[in-house]
C-alpha positions as CSV (number, residue, x, y, z in Angstrom):
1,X,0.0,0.0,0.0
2,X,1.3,3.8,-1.0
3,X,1.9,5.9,1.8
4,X,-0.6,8.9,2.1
5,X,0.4,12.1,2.1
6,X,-1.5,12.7,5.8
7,X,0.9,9.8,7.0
8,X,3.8,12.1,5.8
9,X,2.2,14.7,7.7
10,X,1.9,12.8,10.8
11,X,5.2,11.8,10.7
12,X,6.4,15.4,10.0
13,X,4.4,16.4,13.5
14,X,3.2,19.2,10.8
15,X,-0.6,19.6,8.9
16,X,0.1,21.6,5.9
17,X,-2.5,24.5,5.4
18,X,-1.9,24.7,1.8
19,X,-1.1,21.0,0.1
20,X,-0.2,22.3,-3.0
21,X,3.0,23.7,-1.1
22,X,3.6,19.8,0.1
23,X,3.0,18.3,-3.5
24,X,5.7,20.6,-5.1
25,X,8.0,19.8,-2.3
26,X,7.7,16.5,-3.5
27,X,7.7,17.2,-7.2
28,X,10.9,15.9,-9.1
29,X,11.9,17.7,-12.2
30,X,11.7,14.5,-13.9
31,X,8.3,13.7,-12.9
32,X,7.1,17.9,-13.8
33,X,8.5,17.4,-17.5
34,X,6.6,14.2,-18.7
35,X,3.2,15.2,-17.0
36,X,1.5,18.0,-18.9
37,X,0.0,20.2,-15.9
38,X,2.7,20.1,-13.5
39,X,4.3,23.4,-13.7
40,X,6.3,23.3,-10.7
41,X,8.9,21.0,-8.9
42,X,11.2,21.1,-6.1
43,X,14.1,22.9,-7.7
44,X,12.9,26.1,-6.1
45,X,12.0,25.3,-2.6
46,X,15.2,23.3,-2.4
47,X,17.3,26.5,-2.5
48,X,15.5,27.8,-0.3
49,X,15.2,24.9,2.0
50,X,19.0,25.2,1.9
51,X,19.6,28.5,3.4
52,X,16.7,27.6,5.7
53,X,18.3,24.4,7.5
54,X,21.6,25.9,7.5
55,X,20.3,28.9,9.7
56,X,18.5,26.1,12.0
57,X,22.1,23.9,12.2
58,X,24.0,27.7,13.1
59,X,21.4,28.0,16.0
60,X,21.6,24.8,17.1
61,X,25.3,24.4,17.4
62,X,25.8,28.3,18.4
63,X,23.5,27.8,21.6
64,X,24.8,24.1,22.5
65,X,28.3,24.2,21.8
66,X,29.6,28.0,23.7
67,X,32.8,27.6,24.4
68,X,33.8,26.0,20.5
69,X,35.3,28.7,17.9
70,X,34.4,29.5,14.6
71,X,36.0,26.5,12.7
72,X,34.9,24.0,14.5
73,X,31.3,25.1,14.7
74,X,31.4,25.3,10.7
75,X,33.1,21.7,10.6
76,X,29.7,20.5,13.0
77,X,27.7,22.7,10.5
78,X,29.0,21.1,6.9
79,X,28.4,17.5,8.7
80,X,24.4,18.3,9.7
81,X,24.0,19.8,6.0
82,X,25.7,17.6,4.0
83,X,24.1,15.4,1.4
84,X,24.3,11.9,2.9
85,X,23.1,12.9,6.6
86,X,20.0,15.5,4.7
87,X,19.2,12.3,2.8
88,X,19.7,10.2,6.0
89,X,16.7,12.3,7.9
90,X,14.8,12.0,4.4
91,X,15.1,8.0,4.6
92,X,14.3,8.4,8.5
93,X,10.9,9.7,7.1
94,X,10.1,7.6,4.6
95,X,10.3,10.3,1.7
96,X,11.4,8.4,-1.0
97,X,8.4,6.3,-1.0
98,X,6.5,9.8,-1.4
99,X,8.3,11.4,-4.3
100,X,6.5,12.2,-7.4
101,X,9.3,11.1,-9.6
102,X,9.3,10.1,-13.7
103,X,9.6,7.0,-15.1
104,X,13.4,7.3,-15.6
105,X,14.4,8.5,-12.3
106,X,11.6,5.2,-10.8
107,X,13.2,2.1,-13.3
108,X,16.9,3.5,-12.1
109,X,15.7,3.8,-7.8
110,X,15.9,7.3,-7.9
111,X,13.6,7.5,-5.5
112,X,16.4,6.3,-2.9
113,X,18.9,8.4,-4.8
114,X,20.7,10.5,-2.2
115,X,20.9,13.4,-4.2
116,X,16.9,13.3,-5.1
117,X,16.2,12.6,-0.9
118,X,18.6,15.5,0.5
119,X,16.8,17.8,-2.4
120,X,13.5,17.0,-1.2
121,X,14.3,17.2,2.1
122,X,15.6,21.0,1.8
123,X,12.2,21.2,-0.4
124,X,10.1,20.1,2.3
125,X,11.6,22.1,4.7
126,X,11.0,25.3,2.5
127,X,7.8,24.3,2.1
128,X,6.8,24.0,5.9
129,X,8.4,27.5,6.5
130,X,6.2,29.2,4.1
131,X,2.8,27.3,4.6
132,X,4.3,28.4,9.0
133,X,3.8,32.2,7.5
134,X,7.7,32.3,7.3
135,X,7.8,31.2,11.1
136,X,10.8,29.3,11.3
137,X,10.1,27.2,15.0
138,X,8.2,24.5,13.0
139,X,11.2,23.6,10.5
140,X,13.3,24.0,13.1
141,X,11.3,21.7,15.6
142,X,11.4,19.1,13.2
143,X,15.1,19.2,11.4
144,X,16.1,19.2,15.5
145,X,14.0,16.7,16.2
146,X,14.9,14.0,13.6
147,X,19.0,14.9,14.7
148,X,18.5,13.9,18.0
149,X,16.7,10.9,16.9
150,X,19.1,10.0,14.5
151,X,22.5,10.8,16.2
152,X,22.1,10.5,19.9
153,X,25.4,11.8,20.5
154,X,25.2,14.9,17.3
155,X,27.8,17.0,18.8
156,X,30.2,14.3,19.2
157,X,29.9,13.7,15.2
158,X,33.1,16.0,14.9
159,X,34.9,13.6,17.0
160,X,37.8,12.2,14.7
161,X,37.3,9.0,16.7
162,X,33.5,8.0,16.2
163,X,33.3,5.0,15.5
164,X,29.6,4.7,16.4
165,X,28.5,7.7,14.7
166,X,30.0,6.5,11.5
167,X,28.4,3.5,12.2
168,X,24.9,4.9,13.1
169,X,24.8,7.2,10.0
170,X,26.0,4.2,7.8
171,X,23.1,1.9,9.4
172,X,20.2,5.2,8.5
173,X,21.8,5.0,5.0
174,X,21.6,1.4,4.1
175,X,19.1,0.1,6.3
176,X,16.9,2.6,7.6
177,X,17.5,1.5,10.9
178,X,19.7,2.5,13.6
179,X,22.5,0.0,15.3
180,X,21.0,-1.7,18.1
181,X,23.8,-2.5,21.4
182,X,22.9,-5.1,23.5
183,X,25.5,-5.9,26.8
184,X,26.3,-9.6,26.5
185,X,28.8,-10.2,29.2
186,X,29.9,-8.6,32.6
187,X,33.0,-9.6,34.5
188,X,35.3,-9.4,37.0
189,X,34.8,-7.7,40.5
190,X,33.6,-4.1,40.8
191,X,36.5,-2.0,40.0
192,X,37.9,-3.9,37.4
193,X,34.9,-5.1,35.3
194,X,35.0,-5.6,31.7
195,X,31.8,-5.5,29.3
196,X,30.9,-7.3,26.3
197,X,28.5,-5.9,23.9
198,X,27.3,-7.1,20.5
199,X,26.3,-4.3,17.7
200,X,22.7,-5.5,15.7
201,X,22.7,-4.4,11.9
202,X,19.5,-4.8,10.4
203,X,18.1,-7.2,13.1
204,X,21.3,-9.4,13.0
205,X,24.0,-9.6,14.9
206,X,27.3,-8.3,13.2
207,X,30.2,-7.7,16.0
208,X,31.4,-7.7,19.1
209,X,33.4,-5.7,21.6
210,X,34.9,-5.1,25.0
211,X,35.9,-2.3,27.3
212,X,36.1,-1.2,30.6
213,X,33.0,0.7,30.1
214,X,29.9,-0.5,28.8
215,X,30.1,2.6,26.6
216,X,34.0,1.9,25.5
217,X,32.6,-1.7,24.3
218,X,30.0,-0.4,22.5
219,X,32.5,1.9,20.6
220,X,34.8,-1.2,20.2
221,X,31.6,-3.4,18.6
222,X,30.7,-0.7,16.4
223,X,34.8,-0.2,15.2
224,X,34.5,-4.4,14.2
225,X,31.3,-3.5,12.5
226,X,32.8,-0.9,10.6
227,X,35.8,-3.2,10.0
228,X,34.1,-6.1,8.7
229,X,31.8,-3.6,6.4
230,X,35.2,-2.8,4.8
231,X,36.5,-6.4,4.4
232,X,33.2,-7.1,3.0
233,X,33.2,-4.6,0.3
234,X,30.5,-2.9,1.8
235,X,32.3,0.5,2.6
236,X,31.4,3.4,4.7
């Protein structure tokens, strides 16, 4: 069964006043050119959905992160707008399987296209901020709202050491889901315990680690993870 566009809206915590703003959010170029009547797609709104979520990320990181400087508040910035973790929240909302896309873009998947889900995504957000009366809270309640969701630990994405994070964001891209820890073993006496934990991709289990910490085991399982992705060929 397709979607509806009110279970979009649900999951976007957001009832568009004006649907027509919603449908050209969702309108490809590709799907505009073969059907006579469509005179708008997303090209627009994108650009401005652009600026829009890169004012919400400079909030954001501005008013959670005061004591970082200017570079590396723009290195937290370009990760939270880049094209894989944009397409990452559009996957997270099941946009794909809402885009009005032509027959091309369907027979080649570009409905799961990264490029096609991050444009939407700015699109959408565009679209919400004008339908809002150019109130920017609701965009921004739901762009802050799908990164705390998505990356538990955001401001720790800038960490050069992260392996979860790399692992979470490669888990949203591939299987929509997010890596599931589960603590396997505990020994040794109180103050020198050491945890096991096993990493879940895609409701099976894929690696192990162990740490002092439950939390430095769980870094450890999601470095094998990532490991075995790249002896696999799977890349991240």
């Amino acid at each position: 069964m397709t979607p509806t566009l009110s279970q979009l809206q649900e999951k976007l915590g957001y009832s568009f006043s004006d649907s027509r703003l919603l449908l050209e959010a969702l309108t490809h170029p590709s799907f505009a050119a073969e059907n006579d009547g469509v005179e708008s797609d997303n090209q627009r709104l994108e650009f401005y959905g652009d600026a829009i979520i890169q004012l919400i990320m400079t909030r954001r990181i501005f008013g959670r992160c005061p004591d970082w400087g200017e570079g590396r508040m723009t290195k937290l910035r370009a990760i939270f707008t880049r094209q894989s973790t944009l397409a990452t929240m559009a996957r997270h909302l099941d946009l794909g399987s809402h885009l009005r896309i032509g027959r091309g873009e369907r027979l080649t998947e570009g409905a799961n296209r990264p490029s096609n889900l991050c444009d939407a995504f700015e699109a959408l957000c565009a679209a919400i901020y004008m339908d809002a009366g150019q109130h920017l809270e609701p965009v921004a309640d739901l762009v802050n709202r799908l990164i705390d969701e998505i990356y538990p630990d955001a401001e720790g994405l800038l960490d050069e050491d992260n392996p979860k994070g790399a692992l979470q964001e490669y888990a949203q891209q591939h299987f929509g889901s997010k890596p599931i820890y589960e603590t396997r073993e505990i020994v040794g006496p109180d103050h020198l315990r050491e945890f096991t934990v096993a990493v879940y991709l895609d409701n099976r289990e894929f690696a192990t680690g162990t740490g002092g910490k439950r939390q430095k085991a769980e870094q450890e399982a999601a470095r094998a993870a990532l490991e075995r992705l790249l002896a696999e060929g799977e890349g991240v």
